[in-house]
C-alpha positions, 0 to 999 in steps of 0.5 A: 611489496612487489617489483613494479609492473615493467611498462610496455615503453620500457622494451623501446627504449632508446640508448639516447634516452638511457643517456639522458636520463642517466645525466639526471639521476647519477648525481642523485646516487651512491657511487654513481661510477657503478653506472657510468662505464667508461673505464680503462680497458673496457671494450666498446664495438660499434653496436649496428656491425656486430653480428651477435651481442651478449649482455655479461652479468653479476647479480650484485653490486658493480664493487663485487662484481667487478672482482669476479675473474669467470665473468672478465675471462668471458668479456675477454674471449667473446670480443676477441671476435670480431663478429661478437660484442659483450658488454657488462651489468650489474645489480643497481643498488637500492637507490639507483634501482628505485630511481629507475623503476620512477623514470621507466629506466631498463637495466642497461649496459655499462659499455654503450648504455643500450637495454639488457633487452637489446641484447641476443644473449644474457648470461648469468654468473652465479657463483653463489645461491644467495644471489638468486633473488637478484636474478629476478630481479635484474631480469623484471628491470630489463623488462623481461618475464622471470619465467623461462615459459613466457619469454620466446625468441624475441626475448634474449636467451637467458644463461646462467654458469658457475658453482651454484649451477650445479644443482640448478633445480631451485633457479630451473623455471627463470633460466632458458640454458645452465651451463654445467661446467666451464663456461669458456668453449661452451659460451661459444658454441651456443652463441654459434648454434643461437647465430644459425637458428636464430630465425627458428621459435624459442623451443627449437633453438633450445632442442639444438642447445641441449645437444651441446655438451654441459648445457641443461634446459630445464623445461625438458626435464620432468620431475616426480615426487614420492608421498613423503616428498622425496624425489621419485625420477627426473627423466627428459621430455624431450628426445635431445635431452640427455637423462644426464648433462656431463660437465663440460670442461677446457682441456687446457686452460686458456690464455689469461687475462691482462687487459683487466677494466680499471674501475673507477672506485674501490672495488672489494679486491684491488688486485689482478688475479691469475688463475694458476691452477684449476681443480683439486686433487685433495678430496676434502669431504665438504668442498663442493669446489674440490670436486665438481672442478675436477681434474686438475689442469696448472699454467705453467710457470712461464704463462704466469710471468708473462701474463703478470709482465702484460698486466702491469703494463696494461692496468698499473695494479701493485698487486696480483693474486695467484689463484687456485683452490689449492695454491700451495699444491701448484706443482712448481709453486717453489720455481714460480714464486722463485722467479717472480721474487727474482723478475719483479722484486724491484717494483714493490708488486705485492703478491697474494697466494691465497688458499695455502695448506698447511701440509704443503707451506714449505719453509722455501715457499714462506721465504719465496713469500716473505714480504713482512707487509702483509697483513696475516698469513692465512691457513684452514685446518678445518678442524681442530682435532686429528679425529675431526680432520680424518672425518673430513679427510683433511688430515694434518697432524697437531705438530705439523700445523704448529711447525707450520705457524712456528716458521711463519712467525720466525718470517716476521708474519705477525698474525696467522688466520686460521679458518674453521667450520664447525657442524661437522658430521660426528662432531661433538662439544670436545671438538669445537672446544679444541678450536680455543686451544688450538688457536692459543698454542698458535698464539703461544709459539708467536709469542715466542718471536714477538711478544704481545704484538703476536695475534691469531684471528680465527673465523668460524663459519657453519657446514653445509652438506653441499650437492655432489660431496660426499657429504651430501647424504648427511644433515645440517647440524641442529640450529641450537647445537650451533648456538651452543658451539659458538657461545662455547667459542666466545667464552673461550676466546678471551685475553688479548692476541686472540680474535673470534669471528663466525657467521651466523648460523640462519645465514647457512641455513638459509644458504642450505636449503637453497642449495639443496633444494628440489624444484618446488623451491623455485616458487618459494624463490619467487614468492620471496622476491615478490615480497622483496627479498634481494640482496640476501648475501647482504647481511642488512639486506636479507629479509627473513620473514619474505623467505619465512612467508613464501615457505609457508605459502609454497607448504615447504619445510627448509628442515626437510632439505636443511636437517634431514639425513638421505637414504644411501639409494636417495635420488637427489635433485642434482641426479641428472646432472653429472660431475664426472666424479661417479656416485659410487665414489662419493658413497664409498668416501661417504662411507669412510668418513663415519670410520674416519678413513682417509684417502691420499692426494689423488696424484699419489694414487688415483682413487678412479673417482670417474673423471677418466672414464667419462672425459677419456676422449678429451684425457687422450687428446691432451698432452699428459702433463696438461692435467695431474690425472694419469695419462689415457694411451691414444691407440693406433687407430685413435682419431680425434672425437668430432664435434657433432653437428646437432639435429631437430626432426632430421634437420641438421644446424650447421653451427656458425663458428 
């Protein structure tokens, strides 16, 4: 059934009535503290002397929302201005979003309860493609158009940033501005330029934004198809449209968060995170992550120590997390977990190092970890066979993945995580067979230290070729080669101390064609929400026959984007957007996979992947320890590059800092 119209009152609602209303229902709810604000740390300005407001949200539910870092990092830099207010929103749950659409209740801000359509700004994290469909739906509860087109300057400018932005075309109709990159320092300048050209139309301001570096806005972007569906161009219809939005990124990563909000129930991390390092330098052939996040900057040790000091003062949390993609990889990773054992092992902090590799798990680091409380060591080989994993580029040899499991038993870790996909290019049955035996040598050497009380849990999950990989070219393995590969697993996974988990496999396809699709998949996505697809990432939620409907009615095959190989010169829907990491890196990776070819950590040899040729200026500006790329000379005559003011027709816009 479809969203009910938003009334016309909805848009005047006052922040009193929201207040009122919000008395009556609350008890009517699960967890009404999803809605009530109020927390510990949260930041509450006084509304009517702030210049320019900003609505911060999640598409999903507060307890997931809450734990995401990308979206506390930009509370936490936006009210550090005293000219600028942001506050936080979140999906309402079922009961809560039906209660809402019977009293005429906008969606609202937690902080001072004001609507959505209060704001100047509304800006998206969306860190996944299966959140989509929420999007919608928050932006019909605040009583707002879905459709860019319709919405002009007296609607708040809609943003969305994060991983699934990436290839944005399937999201392109709903959202004003995607944020290409990271969000910290371009947050700011759009907020400058939207503060300057506020009393201009919708489109003007929108030809100014597209002059900041890592914004795209769709609507000045045409797209043409070949007969059999292909893409044929992507080109700008408008002169301050670049034919390719660069990724923008922070040179040096900023300040941490300290000041965490403190919510008022279970959220799924309990924890404080600390990004310790940003980007990848390992080439794994399927992390969409490992190469949009390129280069690698790390914090160093003493930012950390202080940043975790600051946190326990402010927020109580028992536990921190040091995050990165590749945690082991941090190059003083030794000194850090080192003097943290040394500066805080007297108040019982647990600290979580996820995202180690199993190359890099020194003996010296699993002693620097060794808090026997804990419930399992986590590693992911991937795959199980030394073929499969030259395949991927993630090379490590049997031996060294059992040494590294010996020596995190001899620690008194009792269980060991390993984490697979399966769906790999060029792998077959023998190979997902060796996932069993791999897990049951692993088993076998903790058996040696603790008995039966040794266990290994094995996760599962299905590959998906994602966008600006090399293996982006390649298809999806067939759905009922899938099947058969997990009853393979599920007969092999019996006897006590072995535990098998996977997901399902129409899950990933589903995540497939939404993350590989092209702009025709847009209206399939409203199509779906209309028939009340949301919450997709919930496995209960996801609705599959609202999906299987709008398909079909937007005459739209998933297998074309899910199974289908590309053309080497294929132009895909993410062509104008730019990761700095060059197409002919990726092919040439894209290449070496099918003769399992393997490539080096990029600090031992840089492979020229295109970071420093696109991001020289930015290279030669930051000090050369700053990023585990190779330094860039600053030439005698090298003067810093000069933030360009952008103009419309002649007319410049003297951005508001």
């Amino acid at each position: 059934m479809s969203p009910t119209p938003t009334l016309a009152i909805l848009q005047n609602m006052e922040q009193t009535e929201i207040t009122t209303t919000l008395e009556r229902i609350l008890p009517r709810v699960t967890k009404p503290g999803r809605y009530t604000g109020g927390e510990y740390n949260q930041v509450v300005k006084e509304w009517a002397e702030i210049d320019y407001k900003v609505a911060l949200a999640f598409p999903d539910i507060y307890d997931i929302g809450m734990s995401n870092l990308g979206l506390m990092i930009l509370y936490d830099i936006i009210n550090k201005h005293r000219n600028l207010l942001a506050e936080r929103v979140y999906a309402p749950w079922d009961d809560m979003e039906t209660l809402m659409r019977q009293r005429s209740l906008p969606l609202f801000s937690l902080e001072t309860k004001h609507p959505i359509r209060e704001f100047d700004m509304l800006a998206f994290s969306l860190p996944y493609e299966q959140l989509f469909t929420n999007i919608l739906n928050m932006i019909d509860l605040a009583g707002m158009p879905v459709r860019s087109a319709k919405r002009d300057e007296t609607y708040p400018l809609i943003i969305a940033g994060g991983h699934a932005c990436y290839n944005p075309e399937p999201m392109a109709p709903f959202i004003d501005v995607f944020v290409i990159g990271e969000g910290e320092e371009a947050i700011l300048k759009i907020i400058g330029v939207m503060r300057a050209a506020r009393h201009l139309d919708r489109e003007t301001q929108l030809r100014y934004i597209a002059q900041i570096e890592g914004c795209y806005v769709p609507r000045f972007y045409d797209v043409t198809y070949h007969d059999d569906g292909t893409i044929q161009a992507i080109t700008p219809n408008m002169p301050e449209a670049p034919p390719k939005v660069l990724k923008t990124i922070v040179p040096v990563m900023p300040p941490p968060v300290t000041d965490f909000i403190i919510p008022f129930i279970e959220t799924v991390h309990n924890r404080a995170p600390i990004e310790i390092m940003r980007g990848c330098t390992r080439g794994c052939r399927f992390c969409h992550a490992g190469m949009v996040t390129r280069p690698v900057r790390e914090r160093p040790v003493e930012e950390v120590l202080d940043a975790m000091e600051q946190i326990l003062e402010k927020t109580g949390y028992e536990e921190i997390a040091l995050l990165s993609l590749s945690s082991s990889d941090y190059t003083n990773v030794l000194e850090l977990t080192q003097k943290i054992g040394e500066r805080f092992s007297h108040r019982g902090l647990n600290i979580s190092l996820p995202s180690l590799r199993i190359e890099s798990v020194s003996t010296q680091l699993m002693d620097n970890l060794g808090d026997s409380r804990r419930g399992g060591f986590t590693l992911a080989p991937e795959a199980a066979t030394e073929r499969m994993r030259n395949t991927i580029n993630k090379f490590v040899s049997h031996e060294e993945l059992l040494e590294t499991a010996r020596e995190i038993y001899r620690r008194n870790w009792r269980t060991i995580k390993l984490y697979f996909m399966i769906g790999h290019p060029y792998e077959t049955l023998e190979d997902v067979a060796a996932i069993a035996d791999l897990a049951k040598q692993v088993l076998a050497e903790g058996r040696k230290f603790h008995g039966k009380k040794a266990s290994v849990n094995v996760g599962v999950s299905t590959f998906i070729p994602k966008p600006h990989t090399p293996f982006q070219w390649e298809p999806m393995d067939d759905l009922d080669q899938v099947y058969a590969k997990l009853d393979l697993l599920r007969q092999a996974f019996r006897g006590p101390g072995l535990r098998l988990r996977s997901n399902d496999p129409r899950e990933s396809v589903f995540e497939g064609f939404l993350s590989r699709g092209d702009r025709r998949m847009a209206e399939v996505v409203e199509l779906a929400w209309r028939k009340g697809a949301k919450f997709d990432a919930w496995r209960e939620h996801f609705k599959e026959s609202a999906w299987t409907e709008a398909l079909a009615e937007a005459v739209l095959d998933p297998s074309f984007y899910t199974h289908r190989r590309r053309r080497i010169d294929e132009v895909f829907p993410w062509e104008h957007i730019d990761v700095a990491v060059t197409k002919k890196f990726l092919t040439q990776d894209y290449l070496m996979s099918q003769v399992q070819e393997t490539r080096v950590d990029c600090r031992e040899q840089c492979f020229a992947c295109g970071i420093l040729p696109k991001l020289k200026d930015l290279r030669r500006e930051t000090a050369p320890e700053a990023w585990q790329c190779p330094p860039v000379r600053k030439r005698p005559s090298h003067k810093p590059t000069a933030v360009k003011t952008p103009t419309v027709e002649g007319i410049p816009l003297p951005v508001i800092q």
